[in-house]
C-alpha positions in Angstrom: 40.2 98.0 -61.4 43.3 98.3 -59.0 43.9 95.1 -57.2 46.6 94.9 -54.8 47.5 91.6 -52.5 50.4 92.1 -49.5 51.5 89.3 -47.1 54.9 88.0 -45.6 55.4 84.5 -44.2 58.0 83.0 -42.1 56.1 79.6 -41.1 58.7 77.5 -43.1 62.3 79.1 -41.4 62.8 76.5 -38.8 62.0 73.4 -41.4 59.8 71.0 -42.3 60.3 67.3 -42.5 59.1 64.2 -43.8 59.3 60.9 -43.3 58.4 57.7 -45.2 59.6 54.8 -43.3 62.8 54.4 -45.3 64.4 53.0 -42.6 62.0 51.1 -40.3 59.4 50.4 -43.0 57.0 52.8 -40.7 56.6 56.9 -41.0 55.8 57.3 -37.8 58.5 55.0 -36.3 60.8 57.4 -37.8 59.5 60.3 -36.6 60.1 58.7 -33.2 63.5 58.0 -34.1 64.4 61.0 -35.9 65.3 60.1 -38.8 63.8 62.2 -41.8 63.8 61.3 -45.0 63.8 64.8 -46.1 63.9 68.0 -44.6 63.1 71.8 -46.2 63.4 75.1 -44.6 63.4 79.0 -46.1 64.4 82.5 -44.6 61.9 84.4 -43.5 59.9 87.2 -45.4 58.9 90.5 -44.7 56.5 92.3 -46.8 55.9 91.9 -50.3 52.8 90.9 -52.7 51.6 91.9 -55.8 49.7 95.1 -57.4 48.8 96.2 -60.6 45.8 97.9 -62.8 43.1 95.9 -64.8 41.2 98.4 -67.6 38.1 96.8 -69.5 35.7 98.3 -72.3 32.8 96.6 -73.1 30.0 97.5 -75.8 27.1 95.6 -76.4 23.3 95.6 -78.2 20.4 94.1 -78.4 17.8 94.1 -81.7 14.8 92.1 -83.0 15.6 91.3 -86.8 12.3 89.5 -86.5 9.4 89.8 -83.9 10.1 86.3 -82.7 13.9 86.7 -82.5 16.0 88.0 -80.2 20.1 89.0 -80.4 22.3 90.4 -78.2 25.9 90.8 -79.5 28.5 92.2 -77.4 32.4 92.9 -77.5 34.6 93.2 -74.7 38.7 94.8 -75.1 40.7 94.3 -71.4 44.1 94.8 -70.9 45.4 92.4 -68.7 49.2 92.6 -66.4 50.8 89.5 -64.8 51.3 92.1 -61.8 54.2 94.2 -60.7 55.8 93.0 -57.3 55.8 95.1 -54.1 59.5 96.3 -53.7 60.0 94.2 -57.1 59.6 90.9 -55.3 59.2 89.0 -58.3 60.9 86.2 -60.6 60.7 84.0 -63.4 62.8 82.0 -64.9 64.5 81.8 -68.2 64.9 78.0 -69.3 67.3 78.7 -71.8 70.4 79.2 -69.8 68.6 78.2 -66.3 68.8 81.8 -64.6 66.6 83.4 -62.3 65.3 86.6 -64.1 64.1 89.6 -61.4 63.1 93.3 -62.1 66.0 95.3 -63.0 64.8 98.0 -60.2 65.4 96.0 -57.6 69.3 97.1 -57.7 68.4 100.4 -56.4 66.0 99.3 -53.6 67.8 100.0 -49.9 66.0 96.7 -48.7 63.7 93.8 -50.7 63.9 90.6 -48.3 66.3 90.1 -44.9 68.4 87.4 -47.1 68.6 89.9 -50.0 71.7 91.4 -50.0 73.6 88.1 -49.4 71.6 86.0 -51.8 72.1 87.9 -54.7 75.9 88.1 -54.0 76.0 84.4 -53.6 73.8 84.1 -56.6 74.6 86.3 -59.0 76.3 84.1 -61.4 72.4 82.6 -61.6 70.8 85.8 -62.0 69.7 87.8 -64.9 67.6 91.3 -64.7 64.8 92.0 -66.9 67.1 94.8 -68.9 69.2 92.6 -70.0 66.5 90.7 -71.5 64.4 93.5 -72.8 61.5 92.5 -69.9 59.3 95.1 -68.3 59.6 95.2 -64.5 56.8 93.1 -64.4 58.5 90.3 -66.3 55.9 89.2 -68.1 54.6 92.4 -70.6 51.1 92.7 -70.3 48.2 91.6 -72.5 45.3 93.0 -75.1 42.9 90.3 -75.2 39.1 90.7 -76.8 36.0 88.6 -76.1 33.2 88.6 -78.3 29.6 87.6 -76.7 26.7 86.4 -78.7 23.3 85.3 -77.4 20.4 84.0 -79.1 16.9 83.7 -78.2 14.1 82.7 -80.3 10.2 81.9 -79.5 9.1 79.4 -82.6 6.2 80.8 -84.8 4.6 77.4 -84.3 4.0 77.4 -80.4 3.5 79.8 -77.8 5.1 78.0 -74.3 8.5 77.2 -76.5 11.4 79.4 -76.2 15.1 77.9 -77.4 17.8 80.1 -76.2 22.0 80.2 -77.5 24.8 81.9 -76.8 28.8 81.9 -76.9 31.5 84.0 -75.1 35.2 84.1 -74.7 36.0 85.1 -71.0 39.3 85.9 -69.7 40.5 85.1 -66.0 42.0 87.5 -63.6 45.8 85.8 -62.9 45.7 84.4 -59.7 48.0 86.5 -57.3 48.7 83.6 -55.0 50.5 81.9 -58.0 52.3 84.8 -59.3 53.1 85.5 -55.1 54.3 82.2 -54.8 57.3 83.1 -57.8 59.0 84.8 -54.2 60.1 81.8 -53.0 63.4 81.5 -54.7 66.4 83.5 -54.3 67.9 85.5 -54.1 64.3 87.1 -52.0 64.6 83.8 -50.0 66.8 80.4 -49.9 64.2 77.3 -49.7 67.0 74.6 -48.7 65.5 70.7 -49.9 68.2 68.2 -48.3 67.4 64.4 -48.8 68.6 62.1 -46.0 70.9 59.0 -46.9 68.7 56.1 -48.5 68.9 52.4 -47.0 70.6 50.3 -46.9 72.7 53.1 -45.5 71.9 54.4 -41.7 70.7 57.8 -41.4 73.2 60.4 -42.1 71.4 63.5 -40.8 68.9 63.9 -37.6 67.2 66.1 -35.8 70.1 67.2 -33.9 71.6 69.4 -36.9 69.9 68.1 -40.0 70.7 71.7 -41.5 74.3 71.3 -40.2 74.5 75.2 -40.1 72.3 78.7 -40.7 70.9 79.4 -43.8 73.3 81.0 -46.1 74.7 80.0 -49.5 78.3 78.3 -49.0 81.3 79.5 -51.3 82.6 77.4 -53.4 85.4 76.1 -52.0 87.0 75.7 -55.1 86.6 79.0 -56.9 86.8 78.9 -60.8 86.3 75.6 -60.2 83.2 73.0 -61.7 80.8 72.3 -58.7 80.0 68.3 -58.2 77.7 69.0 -60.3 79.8 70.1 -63.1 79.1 73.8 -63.4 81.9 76.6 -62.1 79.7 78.9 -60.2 80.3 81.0 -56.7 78.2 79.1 -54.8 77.8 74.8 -55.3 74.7 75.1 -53.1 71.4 73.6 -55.0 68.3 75.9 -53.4 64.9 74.9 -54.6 63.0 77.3 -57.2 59.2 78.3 -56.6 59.3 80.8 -59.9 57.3 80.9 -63.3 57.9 81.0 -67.4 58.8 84.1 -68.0 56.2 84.5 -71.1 52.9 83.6 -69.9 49.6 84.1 -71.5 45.9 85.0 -70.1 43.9 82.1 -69.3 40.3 82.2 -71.4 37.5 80.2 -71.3 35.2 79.7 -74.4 31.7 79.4 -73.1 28.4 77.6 -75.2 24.8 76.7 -74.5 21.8 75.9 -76.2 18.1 75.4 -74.1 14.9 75.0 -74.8 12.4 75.9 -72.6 8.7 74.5 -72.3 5.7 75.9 -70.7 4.3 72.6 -69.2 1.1 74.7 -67.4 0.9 77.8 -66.0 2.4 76.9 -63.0 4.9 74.9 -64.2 7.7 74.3 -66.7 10.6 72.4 -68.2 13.7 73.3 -69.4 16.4 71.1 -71.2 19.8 72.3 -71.7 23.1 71.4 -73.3 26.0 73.3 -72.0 29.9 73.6 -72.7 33.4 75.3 -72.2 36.8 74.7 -72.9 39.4 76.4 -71.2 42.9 77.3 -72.6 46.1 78.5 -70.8 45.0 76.9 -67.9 46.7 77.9 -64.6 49.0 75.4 -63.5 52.5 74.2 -61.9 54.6 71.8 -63.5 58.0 70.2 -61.3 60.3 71.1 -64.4 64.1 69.9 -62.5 62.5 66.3 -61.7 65.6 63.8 -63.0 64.6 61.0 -65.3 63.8 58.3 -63.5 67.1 56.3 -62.7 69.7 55.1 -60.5 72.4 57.9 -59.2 72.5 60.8 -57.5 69.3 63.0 -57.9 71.1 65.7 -58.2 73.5 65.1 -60.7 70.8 63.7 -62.9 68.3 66.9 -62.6 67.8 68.5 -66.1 69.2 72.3 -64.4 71.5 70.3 -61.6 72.9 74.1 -60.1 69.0 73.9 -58.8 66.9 71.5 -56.6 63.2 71.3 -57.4 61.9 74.1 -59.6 58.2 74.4 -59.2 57.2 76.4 -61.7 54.0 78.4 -62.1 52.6 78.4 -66.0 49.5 79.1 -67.9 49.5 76.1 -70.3 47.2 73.5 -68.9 43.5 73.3 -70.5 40.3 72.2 -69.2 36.8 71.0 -70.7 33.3 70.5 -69.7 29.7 68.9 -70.8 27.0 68.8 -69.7 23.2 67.6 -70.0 20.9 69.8 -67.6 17.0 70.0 -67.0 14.8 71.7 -64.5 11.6 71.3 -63.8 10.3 74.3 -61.7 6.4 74.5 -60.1 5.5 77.6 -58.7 2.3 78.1 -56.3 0.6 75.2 -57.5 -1.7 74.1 -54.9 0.6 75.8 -52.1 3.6 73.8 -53.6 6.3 75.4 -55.0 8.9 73.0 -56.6 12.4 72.7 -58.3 14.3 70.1 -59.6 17.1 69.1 -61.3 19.4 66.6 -62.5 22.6 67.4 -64.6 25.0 64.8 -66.3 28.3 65.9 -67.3 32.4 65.2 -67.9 35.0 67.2 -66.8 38.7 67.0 -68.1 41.6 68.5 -67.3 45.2 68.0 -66.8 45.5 68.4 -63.4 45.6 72.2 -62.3 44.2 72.0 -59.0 46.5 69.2 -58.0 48.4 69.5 -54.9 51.0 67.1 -56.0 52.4 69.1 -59.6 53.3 66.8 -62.1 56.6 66.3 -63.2 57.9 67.0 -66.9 57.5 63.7 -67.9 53.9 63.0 -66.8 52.5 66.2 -68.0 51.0 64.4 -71.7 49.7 61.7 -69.4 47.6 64.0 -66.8 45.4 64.7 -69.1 42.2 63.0 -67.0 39.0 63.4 -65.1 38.5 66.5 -63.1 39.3 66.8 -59.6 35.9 67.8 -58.8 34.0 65.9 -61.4 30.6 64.3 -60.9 29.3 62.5 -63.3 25.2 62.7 -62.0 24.1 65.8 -59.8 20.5 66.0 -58.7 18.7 67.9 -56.4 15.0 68.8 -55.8 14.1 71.3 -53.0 10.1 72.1 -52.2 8.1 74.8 -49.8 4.6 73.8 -49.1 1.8 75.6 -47.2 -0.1 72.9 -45.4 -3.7 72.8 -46.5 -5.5 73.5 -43.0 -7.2 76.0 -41.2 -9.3 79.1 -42.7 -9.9 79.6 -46.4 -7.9 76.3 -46.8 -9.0 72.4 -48.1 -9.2 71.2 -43.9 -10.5 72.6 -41.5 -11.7 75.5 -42.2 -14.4 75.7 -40.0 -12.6 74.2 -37.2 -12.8 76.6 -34.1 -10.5 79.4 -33.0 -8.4 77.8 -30.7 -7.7 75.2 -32.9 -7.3 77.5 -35.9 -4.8 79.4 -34.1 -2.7 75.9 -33.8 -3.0 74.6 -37.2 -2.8 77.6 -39.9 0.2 79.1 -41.3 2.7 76.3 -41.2 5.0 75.5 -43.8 7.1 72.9 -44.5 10.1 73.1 -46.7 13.3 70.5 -47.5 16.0 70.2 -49.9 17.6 66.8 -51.2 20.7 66.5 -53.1 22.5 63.6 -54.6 25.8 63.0 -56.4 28.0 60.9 -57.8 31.6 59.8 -55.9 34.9 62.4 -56.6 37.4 60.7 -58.6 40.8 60.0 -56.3 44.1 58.8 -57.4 45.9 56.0 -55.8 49.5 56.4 -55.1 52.6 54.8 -53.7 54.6 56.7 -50.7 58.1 55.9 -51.4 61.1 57.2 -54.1 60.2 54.6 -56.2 61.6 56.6 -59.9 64.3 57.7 -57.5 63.4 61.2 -58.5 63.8 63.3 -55.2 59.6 63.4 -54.8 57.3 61.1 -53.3 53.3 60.0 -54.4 54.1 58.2 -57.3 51.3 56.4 -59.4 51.6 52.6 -59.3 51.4 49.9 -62.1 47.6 48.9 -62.9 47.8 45.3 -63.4 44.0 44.8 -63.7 40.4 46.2 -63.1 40.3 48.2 -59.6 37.7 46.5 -57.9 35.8 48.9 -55.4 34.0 47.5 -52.4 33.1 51.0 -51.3 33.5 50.0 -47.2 35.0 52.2 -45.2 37.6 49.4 -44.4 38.2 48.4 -47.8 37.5 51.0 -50.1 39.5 49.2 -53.0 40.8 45.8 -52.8 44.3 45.4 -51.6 45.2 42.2 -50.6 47.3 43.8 -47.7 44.6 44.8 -46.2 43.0 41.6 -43.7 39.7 43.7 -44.0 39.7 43.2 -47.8 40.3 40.0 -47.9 37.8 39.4 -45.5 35.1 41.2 -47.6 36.3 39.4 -51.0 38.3 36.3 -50.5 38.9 35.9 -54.3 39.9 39.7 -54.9 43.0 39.9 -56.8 45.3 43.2 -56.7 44.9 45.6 -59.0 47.5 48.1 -58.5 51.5 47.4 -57.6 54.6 49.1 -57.5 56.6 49.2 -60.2 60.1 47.8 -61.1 62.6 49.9 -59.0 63.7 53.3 -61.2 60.3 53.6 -62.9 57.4 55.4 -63.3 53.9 53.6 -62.8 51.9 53.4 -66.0 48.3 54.1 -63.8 46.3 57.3 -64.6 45.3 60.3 -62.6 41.9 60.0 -60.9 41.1 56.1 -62.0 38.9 55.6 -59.0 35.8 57.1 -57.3 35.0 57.8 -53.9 31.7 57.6 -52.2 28.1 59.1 -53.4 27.0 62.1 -51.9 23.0 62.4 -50.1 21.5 64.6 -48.2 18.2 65.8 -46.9 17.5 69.1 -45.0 14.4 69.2 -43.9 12.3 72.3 -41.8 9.4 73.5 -40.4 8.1 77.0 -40.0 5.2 79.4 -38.8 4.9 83.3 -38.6 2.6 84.5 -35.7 1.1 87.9 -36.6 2.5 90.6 -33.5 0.9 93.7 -35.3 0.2 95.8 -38.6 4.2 95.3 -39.9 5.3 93.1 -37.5 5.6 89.8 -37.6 7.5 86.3 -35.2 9.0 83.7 -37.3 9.8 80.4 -35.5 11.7 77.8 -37.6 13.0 74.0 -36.5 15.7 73.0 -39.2 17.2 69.6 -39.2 20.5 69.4 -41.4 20.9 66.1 -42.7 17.9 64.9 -41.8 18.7 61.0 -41.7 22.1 61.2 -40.3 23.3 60.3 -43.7 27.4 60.1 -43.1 29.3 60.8 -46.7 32.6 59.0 -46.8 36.0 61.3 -47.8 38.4 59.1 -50.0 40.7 57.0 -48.4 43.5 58.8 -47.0 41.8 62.0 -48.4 40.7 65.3 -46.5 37.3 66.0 -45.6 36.0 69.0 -46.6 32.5 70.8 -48.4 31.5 68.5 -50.2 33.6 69.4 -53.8 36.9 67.7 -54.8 39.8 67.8 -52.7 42.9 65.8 -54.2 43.6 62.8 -51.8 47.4 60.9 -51.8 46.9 56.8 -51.3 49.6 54.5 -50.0 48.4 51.4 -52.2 50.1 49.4 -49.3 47.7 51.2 -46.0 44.8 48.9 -48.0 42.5 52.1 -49.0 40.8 52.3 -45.2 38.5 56.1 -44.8 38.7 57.8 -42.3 36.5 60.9 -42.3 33.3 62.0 -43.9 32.7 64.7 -46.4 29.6 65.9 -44.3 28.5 66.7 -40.9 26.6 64.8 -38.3 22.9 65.7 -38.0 22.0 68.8 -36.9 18.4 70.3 -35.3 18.5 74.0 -35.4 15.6 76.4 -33.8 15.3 79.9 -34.2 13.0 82.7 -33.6 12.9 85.7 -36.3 11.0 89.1 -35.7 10.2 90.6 -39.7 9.0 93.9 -40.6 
């Protein structure tokens, strides 16, 4: 399979800010003021993307040893690239001596990125090409990876309506482009510039009237051969900001297991009863690898590569696990009903890949946590029934035509579904670790108690609402001491429950020999149900979406995970 992936982006070349209420004690007083706390621009890209050839062979069998038994084994050999770059935009670095590595090919290219040809100038003291370490062009050599199969099924001598099914697999993930894409933000294809704004109790030393002070360009030393403030001799003294990846990366892989047993309840009905399992290595991940200690000083001096700002790198070495307890109950035709339903229980872990906010260094053992999108219960039950009236059914049958013609051939049909909240993690706003990144974890003093109002989701005393709902409530989370990390976990709380009911009703009118007119009337969330997003949290479809809380804005929501009711009619003409 040939995959390919081509974009360019130039969203970022005019800046971004932020602001935290450093100064004022309010973000958006701040704003107003303009006074960021940081700001972060990048030169514009043109074309570039990933591209490279995925090969698989697969063999597999199936034989009965015995008459009641059932194996199918089966062996899969891929070879697997981390993806050459378009133009050989790509990069990783090497942590050993804290250089930037890029293709070795690139040096004969006429033109790679606008910022190019004066990046890697200004840069090239921090550069090393993948000859020089004995890389392919890719950067990261390709892998040979195998993945057995093995599945079981087997029908007990002893009963006829039992079947107990098994199996096991290794599966290996396609690397996500977007991650090795991403390893193009960093020079020298582009210069991401991070500058952090003077902290209080100074004033503001930079506003929106040049907070770049300049274009984008790296600045000469001034004092060539030199030590940088930093204390590293090098062309350049500027400190861009890395988006890049380890240079020896492996395949993520999932190892898959089940075992079910399966019951013929009737012969219109039956149960099954499964457990089911995975664990996932290599997981796909980044990791902020040039966050400082926490401490007082300079960020900068204090980072672990201090010639760089952040360096978000993009790794395979997270890992993942799930399991789960399933049944399903399914009726078919039974009376005119037709019926499924199920309810799972399960636990997912992981150490945070999905996270919009990467972990630093230091907080990568402690990440280790619930899911982003783990639910603990998940039920649902959707049914189709053929009411019972009009010819050849239980009422009446011998009612006459006109009011045959009104009352046969309906159907009514709905679908319920009901889960357990998404875990959240609460967080504090500011620089507390004085580490260069906000949404820190607070201290957990106590047990977080949840009120699960859409004014007070969690107690927090600064919050009137709270108080108001539990006058006894005591705090649960605080900031900690000044220059240190909070000692709370990822995803220690849970947002709201999630139910819904769609409900419809539908009739087909006979036009002629293979024609038929379908009216439905669907109602979406039948009861006008509303799901509550975390606080502070996005809305979106329903499944996990990480959500940043300031501990002080007293964990008010503010959107819902689902849509208002909605009444759909249609007409459909089937042949």
């Amino acid at each position: 399979m040939y995959l390919k992936h081509v974009f360019w982006i130039g969203s970022n070349d005019v800046g971004s800010f932020s602001f935290n209420g450093q100064y004022t004690g309010n973000g958006f007083a701040d704003f107003l003021l303009g006074s960021p706390s940081s700001g972060t621009r990048s030169a514009f890209q043109t074309t570039y993307g990933v591209y490279d050839t995925f090969k698989a062979f697969y063999a597999t069998d199936t034989f009965r040893p015995l008459p009641n038994l059932t194996l199918t084994a089966g062996l899969r050999f891929e070879m697997n690239p981390f993806y050459h770059g378009i133009r050989d935009t790509i990069s990783g670095f090497n942590y050993p001596t804290g250089q930037i590595v890029v293709p070795a090919g690139i040096q004969n290219l006429p033109f790679v990125q606008p910022l190019f040809p004066v990046l890697l100038s200004g840069f090239q003291d921090r550069i090393l090409f993948t000859n020089q370490l004995n890389l392919p062009q890719s950067i990261t050599p390709s892998e040979r990876d195998w993945a057995p199969r093995l599945g079981i099924a087997w029908k007990p001598r002893s009963s006829a309506r039992d079947v107990v099914r098994a199996g096991y697999g290794i599966y290996f993930t396609f690397p996500d482009t977007n991650i090795i894409n991403n390893t193009v933000v960093s020079v020298p294809f582009t210069y991401v510039q991070t500058i952090l704004n003077t902290l209080p109790p100074l004033p503001p030393g930079m506003t929106f009237a040049n907070y770049f002070q300049g274009p984008l360009s790296p600045t000469p030393n001034p004092n060539q051969g030199k030590p940088c403030p930093f204390g590293i001799a090098l062309i350049s003294c500027d400190t861009p900001a890395l988006q890049t990846s380890e240079i020896n990366l492996h395949q993520q892989y999932t190892q898959e297991w089940n075992l079910s047993i399966e019951h013929q309840l009737t012969g219109r009905a039956a149960l099954t009863l499964a457990y089911v399992g995975n664990k996932t290595s290599h997981l796909q991940q980044f990791v902020r690898r040039n966050d400082p200690p926490p401490g007082p000083g300079a960020v900068q001096s204090r980072r672990p590569y201090p010639q760089w700002g952040t360096i978000n790198s993009a790794e395979w070495g997270g890992r993942g696990n799930y399991q789960a307890f399933q049944s399903e109950v399914l009726i078919r035709g039974w009376q005119d009903l037709s019926l499924t339903g199920s309810f799972v229980y399960a636990k997912c872990l992981d150490d945070g890949t999905d996270e919009l906010q990467a972990p630093a260094t230091q907080l990568v053992g402690q990440n280790y946590a619930l899911c982003d999108f783990n639910q603990k219960y998940t039920s649902s039950i959707s049914a189709n029934y053929v009411l019972p009236f009009g010819t050849s059914k239980r009422f009446l049958g011998n009612a006459p035509g006109l009011i045959q013609h009104a009352i046969q051939n309906w159907q009514i049909s709905g679908n319920g579904t009901m889960k357990s909240g998404l875990p959240f993690t609460p967080t504090i706003s500011i620089d507390n670790a004085n580490t260069g990144v906000g949404n820190q974890r607070p201290n957990i003093i106590g047990t977080p108690v949840l009120l699960d109002n859409v004014s007070c989701w969690y107690y927090s005393s600064a919050n009137s609402s709270c108080v108001s709902l539990y006058p006894n409530g005591q705090n649960a989370l605080a900031i900690p001491a000044q220059y240190t990390y909070g000692n709370s976990g990822r995803n220690i709380l849970t947002g709201d429950r999630f139910f819904q009911l769609n409900f419809a009703v539908l009739r087909e009118f006979p036009m002629a020999e293979r024609f038929k007119l379908q009216f439905r009337a669907e109602f979406f969330n039948l009861f006008n149900h509303p799901v509550f997003s975390t606080p502070g949290g996005n809305s979106g479809n329903g499944l996990a979406s990480f959500s940043s809380i300031n501990i002080s804005s007293g964990s008010q929501v503010s959107q819902t995970l689902n849509s208002n009711r909605i009444l759909e009619f249609a007409l459909k003409v089937l042949f």
